[in-house]
VEXDREN-46929 format. One record per residue (C-alpha): x, y, z. Coordinates in nm, 4 decimals. Layout:
BEGIN
+----------+----------+----------+
:     east :    north :       up :
+----------+----------+----------+
:        X :        Y :        Z :
...
+----------+----------+----------+
END
This chain:
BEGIN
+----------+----------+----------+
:     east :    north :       up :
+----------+----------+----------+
: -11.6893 :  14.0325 :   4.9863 :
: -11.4179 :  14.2711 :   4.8450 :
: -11.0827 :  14.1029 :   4.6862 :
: -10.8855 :  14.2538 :   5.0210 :
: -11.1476 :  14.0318 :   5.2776 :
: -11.0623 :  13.7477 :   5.0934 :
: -10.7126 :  13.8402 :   5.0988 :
: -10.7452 :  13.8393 :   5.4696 :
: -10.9457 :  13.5763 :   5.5185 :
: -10.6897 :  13.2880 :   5.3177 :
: -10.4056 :  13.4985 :   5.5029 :
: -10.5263 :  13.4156 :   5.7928 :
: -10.6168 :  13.0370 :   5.7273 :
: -10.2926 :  13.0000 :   5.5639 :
: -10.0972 :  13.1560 :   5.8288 :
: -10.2683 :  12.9608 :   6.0843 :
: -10.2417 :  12.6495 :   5.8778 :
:  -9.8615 :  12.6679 :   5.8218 :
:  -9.7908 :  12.8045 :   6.1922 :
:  -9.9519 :  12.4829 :   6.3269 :
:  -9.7781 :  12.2664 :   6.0774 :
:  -9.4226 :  12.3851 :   6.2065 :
:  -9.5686 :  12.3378 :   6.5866 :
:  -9.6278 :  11.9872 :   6.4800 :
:  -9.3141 :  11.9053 :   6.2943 :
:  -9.1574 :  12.0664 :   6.5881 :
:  -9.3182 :  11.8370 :   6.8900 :
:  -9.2542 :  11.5658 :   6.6855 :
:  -8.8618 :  11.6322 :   6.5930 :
:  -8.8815 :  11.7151 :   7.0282 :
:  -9.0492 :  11.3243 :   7.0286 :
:  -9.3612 :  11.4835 :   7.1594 :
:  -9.7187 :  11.4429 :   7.1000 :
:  -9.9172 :  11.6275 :   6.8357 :
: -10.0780 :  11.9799 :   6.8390 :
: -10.3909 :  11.8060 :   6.9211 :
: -10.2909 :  11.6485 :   7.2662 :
: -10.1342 :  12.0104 :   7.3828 :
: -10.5135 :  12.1325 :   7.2449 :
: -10.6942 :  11.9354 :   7.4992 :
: -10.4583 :  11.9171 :   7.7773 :
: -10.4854 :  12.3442 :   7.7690 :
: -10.8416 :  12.3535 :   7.7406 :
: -10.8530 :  12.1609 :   8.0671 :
: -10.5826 :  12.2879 :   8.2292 :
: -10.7516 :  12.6378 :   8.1655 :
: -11.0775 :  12.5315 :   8.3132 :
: -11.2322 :  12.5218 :   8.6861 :
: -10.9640 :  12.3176 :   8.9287 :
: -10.8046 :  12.1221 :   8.5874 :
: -11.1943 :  12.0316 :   8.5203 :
: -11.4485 :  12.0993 :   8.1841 :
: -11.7916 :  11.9467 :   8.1230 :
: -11.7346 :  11.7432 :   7.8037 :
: -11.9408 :  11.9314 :   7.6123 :
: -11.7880 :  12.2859 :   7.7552 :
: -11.4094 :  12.1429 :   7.6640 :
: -11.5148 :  12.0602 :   7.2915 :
: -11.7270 :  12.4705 :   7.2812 :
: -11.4177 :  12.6188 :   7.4522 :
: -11.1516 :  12.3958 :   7.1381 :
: -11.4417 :  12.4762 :   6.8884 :
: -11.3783 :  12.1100 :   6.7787 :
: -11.6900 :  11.8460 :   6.7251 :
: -11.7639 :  11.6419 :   7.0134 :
: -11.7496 :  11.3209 :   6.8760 :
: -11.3599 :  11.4054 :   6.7612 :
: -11.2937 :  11.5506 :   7.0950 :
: -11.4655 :  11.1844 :   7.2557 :
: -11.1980 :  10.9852 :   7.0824 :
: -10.9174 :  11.2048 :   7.1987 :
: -10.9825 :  11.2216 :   7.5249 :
: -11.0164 :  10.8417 :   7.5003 :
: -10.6214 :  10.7968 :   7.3634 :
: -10.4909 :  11.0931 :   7.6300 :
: -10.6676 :  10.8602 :   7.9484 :
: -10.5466 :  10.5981 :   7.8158 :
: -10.2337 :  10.7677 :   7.8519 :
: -10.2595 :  10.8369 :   8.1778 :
: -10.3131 :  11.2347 :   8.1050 :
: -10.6828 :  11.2568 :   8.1735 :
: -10.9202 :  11.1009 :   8.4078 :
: -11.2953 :  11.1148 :   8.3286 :
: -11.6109 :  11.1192 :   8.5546 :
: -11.9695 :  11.0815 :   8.5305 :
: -12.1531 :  11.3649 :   8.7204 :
: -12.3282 :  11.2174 :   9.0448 :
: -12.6317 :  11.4689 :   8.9776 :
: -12.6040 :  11.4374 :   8.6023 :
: -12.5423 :  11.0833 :   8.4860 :
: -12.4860 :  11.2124 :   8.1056 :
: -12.2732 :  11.4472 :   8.2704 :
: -11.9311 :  11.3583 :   8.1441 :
: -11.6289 :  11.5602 :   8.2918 :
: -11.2876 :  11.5356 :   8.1960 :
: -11.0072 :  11.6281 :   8.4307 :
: -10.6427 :  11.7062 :   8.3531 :
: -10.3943 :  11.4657 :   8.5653 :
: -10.0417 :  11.5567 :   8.6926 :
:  -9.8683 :  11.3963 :   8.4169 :
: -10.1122 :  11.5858 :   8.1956 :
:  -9.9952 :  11.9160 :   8.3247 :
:  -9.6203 :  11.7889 :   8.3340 :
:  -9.6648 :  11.7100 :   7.9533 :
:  -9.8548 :  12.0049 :   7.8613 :
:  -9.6220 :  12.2552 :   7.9886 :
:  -9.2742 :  12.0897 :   7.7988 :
:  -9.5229 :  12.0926 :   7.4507 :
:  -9.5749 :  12.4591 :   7.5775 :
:  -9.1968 :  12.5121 :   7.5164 :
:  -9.2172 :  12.4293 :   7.1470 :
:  -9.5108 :  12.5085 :   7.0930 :
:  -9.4246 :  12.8928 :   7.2613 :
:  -9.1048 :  12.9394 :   7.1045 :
:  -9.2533 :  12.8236 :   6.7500 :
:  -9.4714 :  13.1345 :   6.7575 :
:  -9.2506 :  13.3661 :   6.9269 :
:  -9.0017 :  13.2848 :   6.6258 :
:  -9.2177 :  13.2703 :   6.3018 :
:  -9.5230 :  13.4354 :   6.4019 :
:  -9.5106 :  13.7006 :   6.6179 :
:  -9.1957 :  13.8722 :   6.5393 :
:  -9.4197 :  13.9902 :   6.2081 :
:  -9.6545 :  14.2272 :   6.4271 :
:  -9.5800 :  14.5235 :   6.6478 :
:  -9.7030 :  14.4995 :   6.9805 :
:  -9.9533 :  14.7739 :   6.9200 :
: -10.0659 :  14.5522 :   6.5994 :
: -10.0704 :  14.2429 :   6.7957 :
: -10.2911 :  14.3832 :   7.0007 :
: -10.5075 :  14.5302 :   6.7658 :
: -10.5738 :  14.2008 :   6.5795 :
: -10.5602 :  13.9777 :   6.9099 :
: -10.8964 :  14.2485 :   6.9313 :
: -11.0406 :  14.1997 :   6.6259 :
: -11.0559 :  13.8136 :   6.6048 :
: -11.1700 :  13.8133 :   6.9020 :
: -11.4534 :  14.0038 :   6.8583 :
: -11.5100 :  13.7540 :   6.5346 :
: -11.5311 :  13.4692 :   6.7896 :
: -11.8091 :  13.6430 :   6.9454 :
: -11.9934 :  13.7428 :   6.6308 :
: -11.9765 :  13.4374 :   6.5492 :
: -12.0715 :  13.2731 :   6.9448 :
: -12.3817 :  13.5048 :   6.9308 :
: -12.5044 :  13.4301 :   6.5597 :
: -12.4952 :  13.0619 :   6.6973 :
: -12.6539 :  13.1285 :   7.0061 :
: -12.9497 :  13.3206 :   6.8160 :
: -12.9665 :  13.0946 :   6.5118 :
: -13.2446 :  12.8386 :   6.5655 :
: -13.1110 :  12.4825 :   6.5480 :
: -13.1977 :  12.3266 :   6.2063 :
+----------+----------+----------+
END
């Protein structure tokens, strides 16, 4: 790796890093829950009728099941999630995002939007914020497909 990949690579972990850190300090001065919570609540808002396999949600945050398990245990808890056992499927688990979990997800949108809009954004041009939006996405799939051809260890 040449000094200006590594360059890129801890700009964009650092950039990332901080940019999330002022989205939480944010939701929190707005009395809102963390980053996390608005993490979940998206992933299942984005999915099928409100709806993701367990499994699907935690490939879709790229975040390990067992951490997603005990979140989605504190947001039903909350009211913000109902869960399900598949009828077909009895390890099946589906979560399923609840009005109140759409009500709450769209006013940590509003910080969470306007955080980026502010700090991050306003440092690309539209034609480079494109370009990288590109890019890093086709990372995610090099990455996706050396997974997917990798045998499990």
């Amino acid at each position: 790796m040449t000094t200006q990949d590594v360059d890129l690579w801890f700009s964009l972990v650092r950039a990332h890093r901080l940019t999330i850190r002022e989205v939480e300090t944010r939701l929190a001065t707005a009395g809102l829950p963390g980053y996390a919570w608005y993490d979940v609540l998206w992933g299942l808002e984005s999915g099928p009728g409100g709806t993701r396999r367990m499994h699907e949600l935690a490939d879709a945050l790229a975040i390990e099941r067992y951490n997603l398990t005990r979140l989605v245990d504190r947001l039903e808890h909350e009211g913000l999630v109902q869960r399900a056992r598949s009828a077909e499927d009895g390890r099946a688990a589906y979560a399923t995002i609840t009005k109140e979990g759409r009500a709450l997800r769209k006013k940590m949108w509003k910080v969470y939007e306007s955080t980026v809009a502010e700090v991050l954004l306003p440092q690309f041009s539209n034609k480079d914020q494109e370009a990288f939006a590109r890019a890093l996405d086709r990372a995610a799939e090099a990455v996706r497909s050396q997974r997917s051809s990798t045998p499990a260890s």
